[in-house]
BALORO-925953 format. One record per residue (C-alpha): x, y, z; residue number from 1. Coordinates in pm, 1 decimal, always signed. Example, Ala and Ser with C-alpha at 12.3 -4.5 7.8 and 13.67 -1.06 7.14 Angstrom:
SITE        px        py        pz  marke
SITE   +1230.0    -450.0    +780.0      1
SITE   +1367.0    -106.0    +714.0      2
***
This chain:
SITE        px        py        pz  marke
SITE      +0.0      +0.0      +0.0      1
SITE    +135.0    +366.4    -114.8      2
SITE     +51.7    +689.3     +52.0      3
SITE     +24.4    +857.4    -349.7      4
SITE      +2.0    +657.8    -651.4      5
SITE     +94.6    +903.2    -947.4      6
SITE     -43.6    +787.8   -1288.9      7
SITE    +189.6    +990.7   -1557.9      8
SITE    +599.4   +1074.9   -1575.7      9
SITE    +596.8   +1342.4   -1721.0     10
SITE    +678.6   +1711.4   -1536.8     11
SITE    +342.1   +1734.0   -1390.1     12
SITE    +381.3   +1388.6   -1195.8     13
SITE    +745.7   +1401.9   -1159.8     14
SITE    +712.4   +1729.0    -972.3     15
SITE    +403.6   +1612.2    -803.3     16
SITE    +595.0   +1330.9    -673.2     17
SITE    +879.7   +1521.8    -540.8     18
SITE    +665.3   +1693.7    -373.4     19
SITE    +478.8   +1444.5    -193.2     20
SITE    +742.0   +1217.2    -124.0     21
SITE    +803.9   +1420.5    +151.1     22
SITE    +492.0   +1358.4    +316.3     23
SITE    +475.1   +1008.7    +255.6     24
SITE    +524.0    +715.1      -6.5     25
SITE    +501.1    +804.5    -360.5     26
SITE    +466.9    +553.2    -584.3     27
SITE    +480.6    +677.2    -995.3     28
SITE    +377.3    +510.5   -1303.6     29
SITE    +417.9    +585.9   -1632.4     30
SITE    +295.7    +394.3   -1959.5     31
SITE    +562.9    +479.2   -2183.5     32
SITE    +912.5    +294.6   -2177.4     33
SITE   +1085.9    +619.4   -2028.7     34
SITE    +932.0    +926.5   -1833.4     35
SITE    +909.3   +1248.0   -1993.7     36
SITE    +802.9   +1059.8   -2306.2     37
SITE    +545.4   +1313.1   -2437.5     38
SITE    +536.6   +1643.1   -2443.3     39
SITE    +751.2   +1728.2   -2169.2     40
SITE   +1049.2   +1593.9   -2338.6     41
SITE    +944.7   +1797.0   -2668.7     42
SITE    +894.3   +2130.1   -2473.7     43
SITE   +1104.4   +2424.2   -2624.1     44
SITE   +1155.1   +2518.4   -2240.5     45
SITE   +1190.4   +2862.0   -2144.3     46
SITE   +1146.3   +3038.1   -1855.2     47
SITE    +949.2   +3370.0   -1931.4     48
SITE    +769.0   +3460.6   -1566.0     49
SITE    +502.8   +3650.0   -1687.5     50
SITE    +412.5   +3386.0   -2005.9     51
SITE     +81.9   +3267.2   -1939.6     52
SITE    -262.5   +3327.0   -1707.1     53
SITE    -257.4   +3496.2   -1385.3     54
SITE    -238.6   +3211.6   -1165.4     55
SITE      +9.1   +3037.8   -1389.8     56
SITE    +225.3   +3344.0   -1350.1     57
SITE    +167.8   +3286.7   -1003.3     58
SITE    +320.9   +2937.5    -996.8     59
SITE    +606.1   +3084.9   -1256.0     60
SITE    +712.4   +3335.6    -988.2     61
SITE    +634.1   +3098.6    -690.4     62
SITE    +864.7   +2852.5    -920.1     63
SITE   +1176.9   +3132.7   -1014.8     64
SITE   +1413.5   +3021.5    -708.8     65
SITE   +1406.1   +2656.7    -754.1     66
SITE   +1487.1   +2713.6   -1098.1     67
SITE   +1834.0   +2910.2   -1021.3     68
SITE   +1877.3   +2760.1    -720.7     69
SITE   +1921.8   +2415.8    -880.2     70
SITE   +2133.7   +2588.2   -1146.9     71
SITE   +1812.3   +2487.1   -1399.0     72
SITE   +1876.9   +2794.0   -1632.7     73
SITE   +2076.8   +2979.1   -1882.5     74
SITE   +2076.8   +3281.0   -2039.2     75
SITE   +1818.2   +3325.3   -2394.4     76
SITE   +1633.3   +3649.4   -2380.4     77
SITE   +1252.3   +3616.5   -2584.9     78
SITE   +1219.5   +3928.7   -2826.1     79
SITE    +842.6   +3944.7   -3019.1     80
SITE    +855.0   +4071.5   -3341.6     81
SITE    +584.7   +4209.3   -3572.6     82
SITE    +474.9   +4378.8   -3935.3     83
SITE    +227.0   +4629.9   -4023.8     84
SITE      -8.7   +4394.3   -4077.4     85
SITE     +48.4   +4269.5   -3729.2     86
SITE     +46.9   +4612.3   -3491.9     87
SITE    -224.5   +4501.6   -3298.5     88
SITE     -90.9   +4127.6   -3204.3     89
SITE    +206.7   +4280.0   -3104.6     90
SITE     +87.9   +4521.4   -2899.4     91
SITE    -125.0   +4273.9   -2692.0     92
SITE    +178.2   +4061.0   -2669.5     93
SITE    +388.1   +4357.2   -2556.8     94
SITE    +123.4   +4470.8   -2257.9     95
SITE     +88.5   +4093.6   -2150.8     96
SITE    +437.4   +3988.3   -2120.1     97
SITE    +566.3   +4377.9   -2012.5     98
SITE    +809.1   +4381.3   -2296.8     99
SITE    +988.8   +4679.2   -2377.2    100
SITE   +1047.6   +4848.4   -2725.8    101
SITE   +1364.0   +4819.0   -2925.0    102
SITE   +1425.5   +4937.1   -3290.0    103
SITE   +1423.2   +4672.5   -3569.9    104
SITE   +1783.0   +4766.9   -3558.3    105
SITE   +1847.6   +4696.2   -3246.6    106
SITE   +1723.4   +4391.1   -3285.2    107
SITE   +1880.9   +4280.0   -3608.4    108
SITE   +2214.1   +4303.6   -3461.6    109
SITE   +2109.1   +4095.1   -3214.7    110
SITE   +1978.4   +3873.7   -3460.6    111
SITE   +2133.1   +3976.5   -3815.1    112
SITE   +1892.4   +3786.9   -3984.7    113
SITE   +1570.5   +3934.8   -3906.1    114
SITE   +1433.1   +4131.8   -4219.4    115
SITE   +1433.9   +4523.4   -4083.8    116
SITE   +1265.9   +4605.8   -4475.1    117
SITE    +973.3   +4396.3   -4348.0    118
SITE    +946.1   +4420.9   -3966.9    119
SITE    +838.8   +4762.9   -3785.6    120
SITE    +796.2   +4657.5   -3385.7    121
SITE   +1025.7   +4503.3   -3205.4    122
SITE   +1005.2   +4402.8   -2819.9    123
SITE   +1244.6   +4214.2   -2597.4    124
SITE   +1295.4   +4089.0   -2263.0    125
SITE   +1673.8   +3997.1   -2139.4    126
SITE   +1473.7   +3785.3   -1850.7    127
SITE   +1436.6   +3489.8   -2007.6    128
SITE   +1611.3   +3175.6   -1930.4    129
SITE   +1650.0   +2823.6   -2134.9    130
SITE   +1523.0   +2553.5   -1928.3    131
SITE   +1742.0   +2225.3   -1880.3    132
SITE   +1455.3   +1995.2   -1891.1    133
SITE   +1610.0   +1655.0   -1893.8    134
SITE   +1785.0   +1785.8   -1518.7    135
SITE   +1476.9   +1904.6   -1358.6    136
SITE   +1277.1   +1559.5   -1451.0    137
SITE   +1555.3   +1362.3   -1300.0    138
SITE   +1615.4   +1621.4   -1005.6    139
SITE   +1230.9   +1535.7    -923.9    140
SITE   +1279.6   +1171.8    -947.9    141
SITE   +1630.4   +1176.6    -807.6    142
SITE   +1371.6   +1358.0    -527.4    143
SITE   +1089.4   +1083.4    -535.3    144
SITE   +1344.8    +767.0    -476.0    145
SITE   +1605.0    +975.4    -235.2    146
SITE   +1278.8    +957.4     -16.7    147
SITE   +1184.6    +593.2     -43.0    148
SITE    +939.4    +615.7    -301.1    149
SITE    +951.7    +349.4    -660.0    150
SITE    +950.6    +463.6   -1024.5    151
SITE    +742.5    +217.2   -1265.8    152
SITE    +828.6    +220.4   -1608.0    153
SITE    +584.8     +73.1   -1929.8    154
SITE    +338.7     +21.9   -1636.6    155
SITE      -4.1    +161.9   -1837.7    156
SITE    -312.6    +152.8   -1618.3    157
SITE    -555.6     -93.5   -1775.9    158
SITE    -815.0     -46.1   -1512.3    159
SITE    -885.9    +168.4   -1180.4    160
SITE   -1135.3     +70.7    -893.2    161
SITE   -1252.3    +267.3    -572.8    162
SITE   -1191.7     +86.5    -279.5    163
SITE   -1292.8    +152.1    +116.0    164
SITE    -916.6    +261.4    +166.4    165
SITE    -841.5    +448.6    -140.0    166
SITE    -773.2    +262.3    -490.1    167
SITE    -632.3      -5.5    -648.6    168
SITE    -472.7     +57.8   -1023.2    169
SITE    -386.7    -255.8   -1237.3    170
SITE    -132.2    -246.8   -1533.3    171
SITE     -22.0    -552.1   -1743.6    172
SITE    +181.8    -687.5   -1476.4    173
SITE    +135.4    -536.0   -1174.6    174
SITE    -132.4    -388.6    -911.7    175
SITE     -62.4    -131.4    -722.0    176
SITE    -328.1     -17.9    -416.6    177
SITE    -324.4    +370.8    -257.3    178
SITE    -477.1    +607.3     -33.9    179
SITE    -476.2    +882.6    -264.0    180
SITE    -456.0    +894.9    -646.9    181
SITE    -267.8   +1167.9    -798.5    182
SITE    -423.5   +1164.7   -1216.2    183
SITE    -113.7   +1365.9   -1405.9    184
SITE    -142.9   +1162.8   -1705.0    185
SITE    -122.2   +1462.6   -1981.7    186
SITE    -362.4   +1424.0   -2272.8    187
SITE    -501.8   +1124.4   -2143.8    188
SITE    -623.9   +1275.3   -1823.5    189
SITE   -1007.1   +1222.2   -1906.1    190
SITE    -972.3    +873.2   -2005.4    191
SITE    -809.5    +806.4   -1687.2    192
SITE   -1085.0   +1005.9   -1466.6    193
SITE   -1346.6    +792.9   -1651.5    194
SITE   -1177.2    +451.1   -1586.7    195
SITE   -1171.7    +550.0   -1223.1    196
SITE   -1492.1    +595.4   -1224.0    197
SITE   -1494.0   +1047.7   -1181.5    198
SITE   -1632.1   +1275.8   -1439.8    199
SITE   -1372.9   +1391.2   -1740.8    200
SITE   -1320.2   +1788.2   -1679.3    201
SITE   -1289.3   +1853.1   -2094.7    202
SITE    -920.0   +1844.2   -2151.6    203
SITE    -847.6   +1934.5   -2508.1    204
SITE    -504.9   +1768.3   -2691.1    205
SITE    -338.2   +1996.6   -2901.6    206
SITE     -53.1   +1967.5   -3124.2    207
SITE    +212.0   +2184.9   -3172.6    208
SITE    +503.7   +2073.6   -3463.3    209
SITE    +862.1   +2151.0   -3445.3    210
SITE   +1080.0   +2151.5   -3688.1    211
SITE   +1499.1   +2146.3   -3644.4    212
SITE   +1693.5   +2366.1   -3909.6    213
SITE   +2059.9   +2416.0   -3982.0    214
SITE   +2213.5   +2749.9   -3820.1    215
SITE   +2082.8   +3014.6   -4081.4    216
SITE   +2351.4   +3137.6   -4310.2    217
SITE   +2606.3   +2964.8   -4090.8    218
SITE   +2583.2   +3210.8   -3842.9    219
SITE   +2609.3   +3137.0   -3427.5    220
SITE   +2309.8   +3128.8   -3272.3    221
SITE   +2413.1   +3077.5   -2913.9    222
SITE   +2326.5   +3457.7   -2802.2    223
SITE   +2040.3   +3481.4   -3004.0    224
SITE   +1700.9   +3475.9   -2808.3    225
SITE   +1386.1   +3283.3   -2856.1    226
SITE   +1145.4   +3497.3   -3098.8    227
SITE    +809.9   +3516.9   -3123.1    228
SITE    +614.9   +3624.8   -3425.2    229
SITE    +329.2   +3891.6   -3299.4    230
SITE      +6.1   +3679.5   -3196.6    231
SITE    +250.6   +3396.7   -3152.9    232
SITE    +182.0   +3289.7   -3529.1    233
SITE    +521.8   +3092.5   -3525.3    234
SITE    +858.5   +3122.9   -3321.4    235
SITE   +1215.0   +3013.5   -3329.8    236
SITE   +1507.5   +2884.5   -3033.9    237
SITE   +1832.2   +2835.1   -3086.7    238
SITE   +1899.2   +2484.6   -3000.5    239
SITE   +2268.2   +2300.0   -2992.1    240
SITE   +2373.1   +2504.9   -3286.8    241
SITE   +2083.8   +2456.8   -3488.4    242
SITE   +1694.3   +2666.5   -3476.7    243
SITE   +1381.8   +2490.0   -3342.7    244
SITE   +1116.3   +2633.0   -3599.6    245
SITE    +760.5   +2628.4   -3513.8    246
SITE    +371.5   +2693.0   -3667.6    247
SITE    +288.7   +2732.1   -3315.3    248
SITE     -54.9   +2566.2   -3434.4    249
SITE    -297.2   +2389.7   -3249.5    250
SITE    -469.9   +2160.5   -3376.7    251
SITE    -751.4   +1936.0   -3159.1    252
SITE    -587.2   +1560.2   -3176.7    253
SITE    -685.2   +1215.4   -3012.8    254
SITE    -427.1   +1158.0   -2715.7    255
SITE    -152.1    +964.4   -2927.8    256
SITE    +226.0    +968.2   -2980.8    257
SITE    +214.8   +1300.9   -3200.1    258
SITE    +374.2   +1344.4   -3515.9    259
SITE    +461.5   +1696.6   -3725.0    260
SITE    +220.9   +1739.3   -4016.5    261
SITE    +436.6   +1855.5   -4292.9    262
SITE    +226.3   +2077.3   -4464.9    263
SITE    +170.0   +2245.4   -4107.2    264
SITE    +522.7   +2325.1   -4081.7    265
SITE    +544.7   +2433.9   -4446.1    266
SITE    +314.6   +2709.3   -4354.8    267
SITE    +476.8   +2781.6   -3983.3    268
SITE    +847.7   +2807.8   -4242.4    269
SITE    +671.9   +3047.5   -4448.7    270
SITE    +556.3   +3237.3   -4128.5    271
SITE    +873.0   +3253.3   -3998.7    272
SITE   +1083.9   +3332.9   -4361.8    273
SITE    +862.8   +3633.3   -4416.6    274
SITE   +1042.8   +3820.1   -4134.1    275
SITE   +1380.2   +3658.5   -4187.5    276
SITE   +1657.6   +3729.8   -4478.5    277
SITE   +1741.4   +3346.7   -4499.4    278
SITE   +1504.0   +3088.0   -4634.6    279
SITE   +1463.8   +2732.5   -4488.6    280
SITE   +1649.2   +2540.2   -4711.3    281
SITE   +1701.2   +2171.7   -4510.4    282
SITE   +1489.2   +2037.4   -4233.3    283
SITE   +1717.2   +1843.7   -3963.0    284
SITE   +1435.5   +1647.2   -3771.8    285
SITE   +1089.7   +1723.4   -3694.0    286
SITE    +891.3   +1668.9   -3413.8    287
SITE    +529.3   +1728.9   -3293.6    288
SITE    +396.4   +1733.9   -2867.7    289
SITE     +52.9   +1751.8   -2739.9    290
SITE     -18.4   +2058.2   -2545.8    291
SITE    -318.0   +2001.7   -2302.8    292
SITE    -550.9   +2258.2   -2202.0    293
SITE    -852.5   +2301.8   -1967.8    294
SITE   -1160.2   +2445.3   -2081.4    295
SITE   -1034.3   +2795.5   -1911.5    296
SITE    -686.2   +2712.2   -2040.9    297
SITE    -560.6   +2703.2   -1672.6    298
SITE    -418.3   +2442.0   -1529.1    299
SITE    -612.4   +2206.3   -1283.6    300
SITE    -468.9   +2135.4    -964.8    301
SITE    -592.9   +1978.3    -681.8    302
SITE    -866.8   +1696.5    -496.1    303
SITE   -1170.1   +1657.0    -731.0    304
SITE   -1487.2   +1796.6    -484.8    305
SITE   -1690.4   +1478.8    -581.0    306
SITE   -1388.4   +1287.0    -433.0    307
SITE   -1120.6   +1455.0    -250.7    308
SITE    -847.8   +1080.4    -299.5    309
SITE    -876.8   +1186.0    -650.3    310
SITE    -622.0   +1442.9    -695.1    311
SITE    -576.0   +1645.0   -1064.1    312
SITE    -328.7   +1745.6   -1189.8    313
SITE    -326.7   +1870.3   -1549.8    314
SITE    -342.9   +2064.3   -1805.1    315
SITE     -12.2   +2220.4   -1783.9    316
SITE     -52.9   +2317.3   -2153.8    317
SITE    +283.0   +2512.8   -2265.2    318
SITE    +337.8   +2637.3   -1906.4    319
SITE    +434.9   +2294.2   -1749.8    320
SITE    +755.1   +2334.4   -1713.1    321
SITE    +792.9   +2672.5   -1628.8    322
SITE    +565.5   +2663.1   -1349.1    323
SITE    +621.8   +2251.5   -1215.2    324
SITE    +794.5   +2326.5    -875.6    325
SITE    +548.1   +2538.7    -741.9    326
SITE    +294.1   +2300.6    -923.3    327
SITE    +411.0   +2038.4    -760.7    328
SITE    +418.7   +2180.6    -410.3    329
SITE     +78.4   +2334.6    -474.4    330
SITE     -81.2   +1967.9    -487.9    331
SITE    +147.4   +1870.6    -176.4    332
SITE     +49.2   +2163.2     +63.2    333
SITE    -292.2   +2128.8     -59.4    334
SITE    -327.2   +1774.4     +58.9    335
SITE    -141.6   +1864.4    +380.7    336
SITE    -387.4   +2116.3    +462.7    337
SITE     -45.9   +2340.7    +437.5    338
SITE    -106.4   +2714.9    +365.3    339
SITE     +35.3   +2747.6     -23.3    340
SITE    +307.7   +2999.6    -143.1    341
SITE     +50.9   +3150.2    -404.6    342
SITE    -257.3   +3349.9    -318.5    343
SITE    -552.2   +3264.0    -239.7    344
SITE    -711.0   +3390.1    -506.9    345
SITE    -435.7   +3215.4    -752.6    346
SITE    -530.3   +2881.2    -575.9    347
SITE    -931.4   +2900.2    -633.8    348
SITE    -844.8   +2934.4    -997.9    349
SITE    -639.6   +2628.7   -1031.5    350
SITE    -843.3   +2412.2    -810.5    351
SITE   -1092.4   +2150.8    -993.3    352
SITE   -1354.2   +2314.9    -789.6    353
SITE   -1466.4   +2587.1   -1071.8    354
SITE   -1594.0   +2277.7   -1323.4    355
SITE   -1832.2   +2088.9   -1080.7    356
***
C-alpha cells in the first residue's frame, strides 16, 4: 500500500511526486518505456515569468528560485517581433508579457537575420532563461526515490477501482493499491478520470510541430534569443547550434504519440521566412507534442470535490515546465492542509472546484 500513486511521468507527476514524497510514499507510473516521453520531453523550455494566465504566472514566480537555485537555467532572452499587418498582435503581446520596445535595428544586430525592410515593432525581454529539462525531470525523481518512493516504467493503467481505503490501479503486470490517487497523465487525463470511475473535466489535446533547421547562413546562434512572431503565429530557439522552428498551431488531436504534419510546418516556415533574410532550405528532424488545455486554459490542480483521494493534476498546456515546482508543491500543501506559497485567489483558480 502507497501513501500517493501518481499515474503519468511526465513534469506534472514528476514534480508532483517530489513533492509528496516528503509527506509520505510516492509511488509513480508511467505507460511509456521512459518518463518524460510526451510532451515534456518535446517542450522548447523557457522560462518567461510573466508567459501565461494569472495564476500560472503565479506558480512561474512561486517557481523562479528553484529554478536558479538548482542551477536549472541559462541565459536566452525572448524578443516578439511584428509587421504592419500585425500592430495590434504585437501590442497585446507587448502589454501581456511587459516587454519593452527596441528598434528593428536593435534587434537585427542581435539577430542579423531578421528582415528590418519587413518588420516595424520590435520588443524584448533579457529575462528569459533556457530551461534544462532533462535535469529538472531527474532532479524530481532523483527527489521521489532519495525519499523511499519506486519509479514504474511501461506500467499503463488498464483499469482503476474505488476501494474503502483508497484505490487499487492494475497495469499488465502489476497492481498497485493507494490512499490517494494523484491523475497527471497529460492528454489522457479524461480517459483516466473515466476509468476511475470520476467525471472527465474537458481536456483538449493539441498539437504543436517543431521543426529542427541548420544554423541560418552559418551564423552562431548561441546569443540569439527565442522569438516570437506577434500573436505567436510561429517562433524560433536556438537549439545546440541549430533553430527549433515552429507553426505554433494547435490543432484538436486524439491523445496519441504526435507526429509533425508537414504541410503544417510548411506554412509555420513560411511564417517565420517572411520576417527573416534566410530561407529554410534543409529540415534536420521534426517533431510534434501535445499541449493540453482546460476548458479555461488554466491548469487544474488539486482533490476533485466529488472525491477529494482523486487528486488532478493537469493541463499544464505550454506552461508545465515553467511553473512545475510550485505546481508540484501546490498539490502537496494542498493535501497537507499546508497554507500554499501563491494566493488565495491564484489557488481558487487552479483548483478543480470551478468545473463541478
Amino acid at each position: 500500500m502507497t501513501d500517493f500513486l501518481i499515474i503519468g511521468g511526465g513534469v506534472g507527476g514528476t514534480s508532483a511526486g517530489a513533492a509528496l514524497s516528503k509527506l509520505g510514499h510516492v509511488t509513480l507510473i508511467e505507460a511509456e518505456t521512459s518518463l518524460a516521453y510526451h510532451a515534456s520531453g518535446r517542450s522548447a523550455a523557457l522560462f518567461e515569468q510573466n508567459y501565461g494566465k494569472p495564476s500560472t504566472i503565479a506558480l512561474n514566480a512561486a517557481s523562479r528560485d528553484y529554478h536558479f537555485d538548482n542551477d536549472l537555467v541559462s541565459p536566452r532572452g525572448l524578443m516578439n517581433v511584428g509587421t504592419a499587418q500585425s500592430k495590434d498582435a504585437f501590442a497585446a503581446d507587448q502589454d501581456t508579457m511587459h516587454l519593452r520596445s527596441i528598434s528593428p535595428s536593435e534587434a537585427q544586430a542581435m539577430v542579423p537575420i531578421l528582415n528590418t525592410d519587413v518588420i516595424t515593432d520590435v520588443a524584448w525581454d533579457e529575462h528569459a532563461w533556457d530551461l534544462d529539462t532533462d535535469r529538472m525531470i531527474q532532479g524530481y525523481v532523483k527527489t521521489i526515490r532519495a525519499n523511499g518512493g519506486t519509479v514504474h516504467t511501461n506500467a499503463a493503467a488498464t483499469a482503476i477501482h474505488r476501494t474503502t481505503t483508497g484505490w487499487t490501479v492494475t497495469t499488465e503486470d502489476q497492481q498497485f493499491d493507494a490512499t490517494i490517487l494523484i491523475n497527471a497523465a497529460g492528454p489522457w487525463a479524461d480517459p483516466i478520470a473515466e476509468l476511475a470511475g470520476i467525471a472527465p473535466l474537458g481536456f483538449t489535446p493539441l498539437r504543436r510541430s517543431m521543426g529542427r533547421i541548420p544554423a541560418p547562413g552559418g551564423h552562431d546562434l548561441s546569443a540569439w534569443p527565442m522569438i516570437f512572431g506577434a500573436g505567436e503565429t510561429w517562433y524560433c530557439k536556438p537549439d545546440a547550434g541549430a533553430l527549433i522552428v515552429s507553426p505554433a498551431e494547435e490543432q484538436l488531436m486524439e491523445p496519441h504519440d504526435a507526429f509533425a504534419d508537414d504541410m503544417t510546418l510548411a506554412e509555420g516556415f513560411a511564417r517565420y521566412e517572411a520576417h527573416v533574410t534566410e530561407p529554410v532550405t534543409r529540415l534536420l528532424a521534426s517533431w510534434a507534442g501535445l499541449r493540453t488545455f482546460s476548458p479555461d486554459r488554466t491548469l487544474v490542480l488539486g482533490p476533485d470535490p466529488t472525491d477529494p483521494s482523486f487528486v488532478w493534476c493537469a493541463g499544464q498546456g505550454g506552461y508545465g515546465m515553467q511553473s512545475s515546482p510550485a505546481a508540484g508543491q501546490l498539490i502537496a500543501d494542498l493535501l497537507n492542509a499546508k497554507t500554499p506559497a501563491i494566493d488565495a485567489g491564484a489557488v481558487a483558480a487552479l483548483k478543480p472546484d470551478r468545473f463541478r
